[in-house]
C-alpha positions as CSV (number, residue, x, y, z in Angstrom):
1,X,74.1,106.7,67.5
2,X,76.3,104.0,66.1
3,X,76.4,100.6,68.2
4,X,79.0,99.1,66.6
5,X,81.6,102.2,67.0
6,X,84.3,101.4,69.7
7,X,82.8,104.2,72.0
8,X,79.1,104.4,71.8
9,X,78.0,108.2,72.9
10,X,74.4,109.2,73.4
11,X,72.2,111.1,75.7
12,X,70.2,109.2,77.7
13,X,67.5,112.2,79.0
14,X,69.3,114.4,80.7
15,X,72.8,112.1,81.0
16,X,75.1,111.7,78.9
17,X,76.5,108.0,78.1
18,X,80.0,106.9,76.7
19,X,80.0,103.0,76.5
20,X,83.1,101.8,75.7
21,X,83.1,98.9,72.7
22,X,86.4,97.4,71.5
23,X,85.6,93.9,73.5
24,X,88.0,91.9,72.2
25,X,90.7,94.4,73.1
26,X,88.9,94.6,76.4
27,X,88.1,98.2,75.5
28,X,91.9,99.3,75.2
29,X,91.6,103.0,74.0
30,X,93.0,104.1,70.5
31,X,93.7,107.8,69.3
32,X,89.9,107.7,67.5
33,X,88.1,106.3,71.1
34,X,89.8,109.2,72.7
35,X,88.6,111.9,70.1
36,X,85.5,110.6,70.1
37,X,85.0,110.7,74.3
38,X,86.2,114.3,74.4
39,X,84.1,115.5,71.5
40,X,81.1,114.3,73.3
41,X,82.4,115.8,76.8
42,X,82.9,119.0,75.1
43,X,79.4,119.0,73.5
44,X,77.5,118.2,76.8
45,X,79.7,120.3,78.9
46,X,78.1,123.7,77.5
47,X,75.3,122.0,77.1
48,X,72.5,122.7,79.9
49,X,70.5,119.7,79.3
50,X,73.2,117.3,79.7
51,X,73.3,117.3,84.0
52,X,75.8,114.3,84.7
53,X,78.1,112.0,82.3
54,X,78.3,108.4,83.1
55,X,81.4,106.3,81.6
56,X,81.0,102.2,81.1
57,X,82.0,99.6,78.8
58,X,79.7,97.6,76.8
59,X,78.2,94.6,78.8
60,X,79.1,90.9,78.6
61,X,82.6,91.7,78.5
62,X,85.7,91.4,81.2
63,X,86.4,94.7,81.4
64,X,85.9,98.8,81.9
65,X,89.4,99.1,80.0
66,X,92.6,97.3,79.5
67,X,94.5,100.7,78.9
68,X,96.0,101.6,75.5
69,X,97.2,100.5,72.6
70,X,100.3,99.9,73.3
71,X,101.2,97.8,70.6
72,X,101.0,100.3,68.4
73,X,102.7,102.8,70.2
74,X,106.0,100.8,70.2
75,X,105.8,100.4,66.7
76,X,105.3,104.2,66.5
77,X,108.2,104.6,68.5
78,X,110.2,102.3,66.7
79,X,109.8,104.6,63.3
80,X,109.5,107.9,64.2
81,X,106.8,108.1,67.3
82,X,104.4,110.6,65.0
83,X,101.4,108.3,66.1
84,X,102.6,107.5,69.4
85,X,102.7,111.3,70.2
86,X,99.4,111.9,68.7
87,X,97.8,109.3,70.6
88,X,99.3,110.2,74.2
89,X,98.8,114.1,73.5
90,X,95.0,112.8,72.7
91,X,94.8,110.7,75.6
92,X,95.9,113.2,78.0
93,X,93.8,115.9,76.8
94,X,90.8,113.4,77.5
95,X,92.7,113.0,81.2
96,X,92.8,116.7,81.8
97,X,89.0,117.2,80.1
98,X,87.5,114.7,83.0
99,X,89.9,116.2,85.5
100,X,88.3,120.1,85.1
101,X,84.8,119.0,84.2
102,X,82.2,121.7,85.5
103,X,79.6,118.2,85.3
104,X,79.5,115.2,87.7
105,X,80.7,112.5,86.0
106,X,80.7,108.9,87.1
107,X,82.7,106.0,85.9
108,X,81.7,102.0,86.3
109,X,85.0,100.4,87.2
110,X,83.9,97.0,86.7
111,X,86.2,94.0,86.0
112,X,89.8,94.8,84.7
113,X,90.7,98.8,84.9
114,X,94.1,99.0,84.2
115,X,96.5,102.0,82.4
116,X,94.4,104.1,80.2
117,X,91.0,103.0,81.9
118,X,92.5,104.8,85.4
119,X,93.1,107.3,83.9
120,X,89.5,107.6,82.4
121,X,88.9,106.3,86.3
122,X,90.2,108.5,88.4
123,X,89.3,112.1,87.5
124,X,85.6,111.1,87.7
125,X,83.7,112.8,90.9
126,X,82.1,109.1,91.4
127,X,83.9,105.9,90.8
128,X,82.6,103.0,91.5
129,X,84.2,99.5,92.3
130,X,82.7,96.3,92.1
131,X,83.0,92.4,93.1
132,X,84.4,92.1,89.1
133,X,87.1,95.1,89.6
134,X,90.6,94.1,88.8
135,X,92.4,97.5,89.2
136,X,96.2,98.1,88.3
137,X,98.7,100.5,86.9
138,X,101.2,97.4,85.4
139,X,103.4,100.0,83.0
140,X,106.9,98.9,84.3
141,X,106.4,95.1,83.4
142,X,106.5,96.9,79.5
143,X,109.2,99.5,79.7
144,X,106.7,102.2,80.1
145,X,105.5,104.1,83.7
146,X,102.6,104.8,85.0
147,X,100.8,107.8,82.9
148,X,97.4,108.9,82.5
149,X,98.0,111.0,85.5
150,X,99.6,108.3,87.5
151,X,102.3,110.7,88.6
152,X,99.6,112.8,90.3
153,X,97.1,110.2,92.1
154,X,99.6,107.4,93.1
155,X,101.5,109.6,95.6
156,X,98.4,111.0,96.8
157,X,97.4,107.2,98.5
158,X,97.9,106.8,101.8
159,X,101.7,106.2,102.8
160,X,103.8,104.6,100.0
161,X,101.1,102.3,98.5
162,X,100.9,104.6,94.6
163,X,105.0,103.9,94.7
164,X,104.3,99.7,95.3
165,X,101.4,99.9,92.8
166,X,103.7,101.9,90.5
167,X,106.9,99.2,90.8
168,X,105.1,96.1,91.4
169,X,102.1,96.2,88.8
170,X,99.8,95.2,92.4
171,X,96.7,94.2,91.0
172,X,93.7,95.4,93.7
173,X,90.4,94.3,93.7
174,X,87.1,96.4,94.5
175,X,87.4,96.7,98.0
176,X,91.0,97.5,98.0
177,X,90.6,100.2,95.7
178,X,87.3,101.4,97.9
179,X,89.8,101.1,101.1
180,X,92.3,103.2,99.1
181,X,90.3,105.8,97.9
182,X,90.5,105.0,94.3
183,X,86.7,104.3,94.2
184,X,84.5,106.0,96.0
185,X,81.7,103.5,96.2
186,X,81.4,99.8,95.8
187,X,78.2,98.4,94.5
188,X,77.7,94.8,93.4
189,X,78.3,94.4,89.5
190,X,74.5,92.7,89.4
191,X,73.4,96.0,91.1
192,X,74.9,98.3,88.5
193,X,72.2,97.9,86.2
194,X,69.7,99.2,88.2
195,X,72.1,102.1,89.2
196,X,72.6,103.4,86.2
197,X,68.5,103.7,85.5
198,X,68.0,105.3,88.6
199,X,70.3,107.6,87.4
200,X,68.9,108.6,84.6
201,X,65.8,108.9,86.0
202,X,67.1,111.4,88.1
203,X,70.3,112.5,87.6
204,X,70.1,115.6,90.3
205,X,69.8,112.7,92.6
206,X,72.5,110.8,91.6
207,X,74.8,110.9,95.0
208,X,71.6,109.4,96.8
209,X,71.4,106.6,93.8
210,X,75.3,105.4,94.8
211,X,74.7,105.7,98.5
212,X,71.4,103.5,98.1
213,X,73.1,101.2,95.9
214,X,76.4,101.3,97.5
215,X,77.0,98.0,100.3
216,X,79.9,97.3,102.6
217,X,83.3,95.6,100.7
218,X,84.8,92.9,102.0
219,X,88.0,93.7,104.3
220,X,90.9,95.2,102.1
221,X,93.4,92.0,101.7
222,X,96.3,95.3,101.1
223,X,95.4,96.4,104.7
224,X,97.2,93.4,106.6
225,X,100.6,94.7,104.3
226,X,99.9,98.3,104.6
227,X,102.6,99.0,107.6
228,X,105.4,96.8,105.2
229,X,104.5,99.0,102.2
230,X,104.8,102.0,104.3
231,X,108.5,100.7,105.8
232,X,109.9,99.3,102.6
233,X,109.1,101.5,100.1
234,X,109.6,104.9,102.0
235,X,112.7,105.5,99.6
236,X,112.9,107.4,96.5
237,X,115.8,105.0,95.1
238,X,114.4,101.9,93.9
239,X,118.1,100.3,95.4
240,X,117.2,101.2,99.1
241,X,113.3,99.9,98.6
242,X,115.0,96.4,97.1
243,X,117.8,96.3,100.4
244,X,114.8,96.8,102.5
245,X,112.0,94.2,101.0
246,X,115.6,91.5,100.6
247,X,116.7,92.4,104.4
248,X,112.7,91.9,105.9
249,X,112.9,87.9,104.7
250,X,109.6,87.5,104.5
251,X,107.5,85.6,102.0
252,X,105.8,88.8,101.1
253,X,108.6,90.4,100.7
254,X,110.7,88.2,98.8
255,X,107.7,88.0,96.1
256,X,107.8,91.8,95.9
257,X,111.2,91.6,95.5
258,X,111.1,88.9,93.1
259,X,108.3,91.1,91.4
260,X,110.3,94.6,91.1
261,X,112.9,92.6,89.4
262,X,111.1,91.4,86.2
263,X,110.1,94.8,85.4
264,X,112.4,97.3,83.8
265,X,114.5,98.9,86.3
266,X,114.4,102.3,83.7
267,X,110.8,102.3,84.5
268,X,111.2,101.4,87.8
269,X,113.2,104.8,88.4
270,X,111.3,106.9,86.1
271,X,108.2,106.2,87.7
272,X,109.5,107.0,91.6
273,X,110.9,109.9,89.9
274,X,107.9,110.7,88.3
275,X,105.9,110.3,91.9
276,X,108.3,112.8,93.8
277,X,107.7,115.1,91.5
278,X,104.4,114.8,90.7
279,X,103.4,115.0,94.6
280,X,104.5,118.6,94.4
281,X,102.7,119.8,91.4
282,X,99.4,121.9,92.4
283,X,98.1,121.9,88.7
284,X,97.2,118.8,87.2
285,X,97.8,120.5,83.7
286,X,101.5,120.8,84.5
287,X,101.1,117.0,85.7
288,X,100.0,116.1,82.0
289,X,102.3,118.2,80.1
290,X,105.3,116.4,82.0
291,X,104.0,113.8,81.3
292,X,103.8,114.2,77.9
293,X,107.2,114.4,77.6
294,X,108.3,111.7,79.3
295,X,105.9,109.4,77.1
296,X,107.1,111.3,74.2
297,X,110.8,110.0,75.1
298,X,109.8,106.9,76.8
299,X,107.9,105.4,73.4
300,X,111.5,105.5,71.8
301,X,113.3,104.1,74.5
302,X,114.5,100.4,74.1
303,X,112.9,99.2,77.0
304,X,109.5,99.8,75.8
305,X,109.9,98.4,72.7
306,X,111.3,95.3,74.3
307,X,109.1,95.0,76.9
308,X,106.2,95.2,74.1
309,X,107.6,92.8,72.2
310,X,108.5,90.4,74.9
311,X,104.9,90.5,76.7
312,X,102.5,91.1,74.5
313,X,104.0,90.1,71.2
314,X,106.3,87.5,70.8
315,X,105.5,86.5,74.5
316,X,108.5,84.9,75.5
317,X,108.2,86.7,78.6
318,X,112.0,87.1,78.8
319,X,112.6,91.1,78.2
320,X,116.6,92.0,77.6
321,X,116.2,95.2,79.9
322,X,118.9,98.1,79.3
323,X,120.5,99.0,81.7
324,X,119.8,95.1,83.4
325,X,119.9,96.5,86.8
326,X,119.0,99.4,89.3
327,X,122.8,100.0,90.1
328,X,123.3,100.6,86.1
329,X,120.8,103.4,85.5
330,X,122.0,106.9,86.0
331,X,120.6,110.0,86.4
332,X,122.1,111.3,83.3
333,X,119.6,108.8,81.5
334,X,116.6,109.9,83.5
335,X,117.6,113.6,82.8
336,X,117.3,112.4,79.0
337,X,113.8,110.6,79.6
338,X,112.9,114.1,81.9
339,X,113.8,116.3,79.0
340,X,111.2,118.7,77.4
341,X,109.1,117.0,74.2
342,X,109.9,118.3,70.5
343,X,106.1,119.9,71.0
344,X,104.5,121.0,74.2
345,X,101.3,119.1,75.3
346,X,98.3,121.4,75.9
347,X,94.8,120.9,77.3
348,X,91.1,122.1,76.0
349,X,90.2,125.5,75.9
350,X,88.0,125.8,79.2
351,X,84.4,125.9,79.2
352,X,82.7,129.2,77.9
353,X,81.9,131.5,80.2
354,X,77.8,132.5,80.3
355,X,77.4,135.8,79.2
């Protein structure tokens, strides 16, 4: 076991622990983090000693995962997208792995979860939310969408509240995300600790652990907007959800409004796109391999590259979208972003079958 790799995997008696450690990127996965998580996953899924899998992040530090690289992906993007398309093939092959494993897993969503950490999140059987959590999907503010398997869980929230996450970049806290479904406990962050011991102490107990350990959130601050999400962003097209937050005149609405405007309105469409078609999928392999080839396009778009460059590294905060506006982006250009990938995304072989 290495401590200082930037995912720490061992067995901890019959559990099996991935800590994540790349603290000063606030865990932000890269391609060798994901190869790394899913070799482990694959060793301890045919193996019957290993009984549950828990996923963390190193403690001391602000976060379960800030999402990906993303810097480097738009510099992949911008010379070829070799790297970029190994990292998001990798990425969603972890995504997938998670989804289908035959092994509880549990994840510690403490402090910031955002991109890549949901989608380390959300295909665990237990998630669990804290008074830390800071829980977002913020991929339009950079040109990108929400991936990881965004397409599939955000339509699945009650009402329209995965399409205002998806255009707004909502952060939610740990009782929001308990409210919504997106965890499915919420235990204080000093309590966690003492979870995860009882947990490997007894890991065929570990549903009675989170109920024991699990206490009553605070009330959902999302709730008292829930009916406005639900009216204004019951549309498809991003122009009807902005007519409806501009005609409501309300504070709340004119600082979505405001929001959905800084953010690229190519995303913006590609994501609601994304949704409507993700809500009909029944496989969430198909859901990856779309979108794999939407991230496979996306990572050469212009928008990601500026929006990379104008958040996170020049941070001027002043992105020169193309197209500027909603009424600019056609479906011609989605249809290009929509395409098939040069090379088809596939998951893991499944799990072998006992004789």
């Amino acid at each position: 076991m290495n401590l200082d790799a930037e995912v720490v995997t061992r067995r901890d008696g019959a559990v099996g622990r991935i800590t994540l450690n790349r603290p000063k990127a606030i865990h932000a996965l890269n391609l060798a983090m994901c190869e790394a998580m899913s070799a482990a996953l694959i060793e301890w899924r045919d193996d019957p000693s290993i009984e549950a899998i828990i996923i963390d992040h190193a403690p001391g530090t602000r976060g379960f995962c800030a999402g990906g690289d993303v810097v480097m992906l738009a510099k992949s993007g911008a010379s070829g997208g070799e790297a970029a398309d190994a990292f998001f093939h990798a990425e969603y092959r972890l995504n997938h792995l998670l989804f289908s494993y035959p092994k509880p897993c549990l994840a510690i969503m403490d402090g910031i979860t955002m991109g890549g950490g949901v989608g380390i999140a959300l295909p665990c059987d237990y998630r669990v939310a804290t008074d830390n959590t800071k829980f977002a999907m913020p991929e339009t503010g950079i040109g990108l969408f929400p991936d990881v398997g965004g397409g599939w869980y955000l339509p699945r929230l009650p009402g329209r509240v995965g399409e205002f996450m998806a255009l707004t970049g909502a952060r939610l806290d740990g009782a929001e995300c308990h409210y919504l479904g997106l965890a499915t406990h919420y235990v204080r962050s000093d309590e966690v600790a003492d979870l995860i011991k009882r947990i490997v102490t007894a890991p065929a107990r570990l549903a009675g652990a989170l109920g024991t350990a699990a206490t009553t959130p605070p009330d959902p601050r999302i709730a008292a907007n829930e009916f406005a999400i639900h009216k204004h962003f019951a549309s498809d097209r991003l122009e009807d959800i902005l007519a409806a937050l501009d005609a409501d005149g309300s504070d709340w609405a004119k600082t979505e409004a405001g929001t959905i405007r800084t953010k690229s309105p190519l995303s913006c469409k590609v994501s609601l796109r994304l949704m409507a078609e993700g809500k009909l999928r029944t496989d969430f392999a198909d859901e990856m391999a779309a979108e794999y080839a939407l991230a496979s396009h996306v990572a050469r778009a212009h928008d990601f590259h500026e929006g990379v460059r104008a958040l996170l590294i020049d941070k001027s905060g002043a992105p020169d979208w193309q197209p500027a506006s909603p009424e600019t982006v056609d479906d011609a250009m989605l249809d290009a972003l929509f395409a098939p990938a040069a090379t088809a995304w596939t998951p893991f072989p499944q799990a072998k079958v006992p004789a």
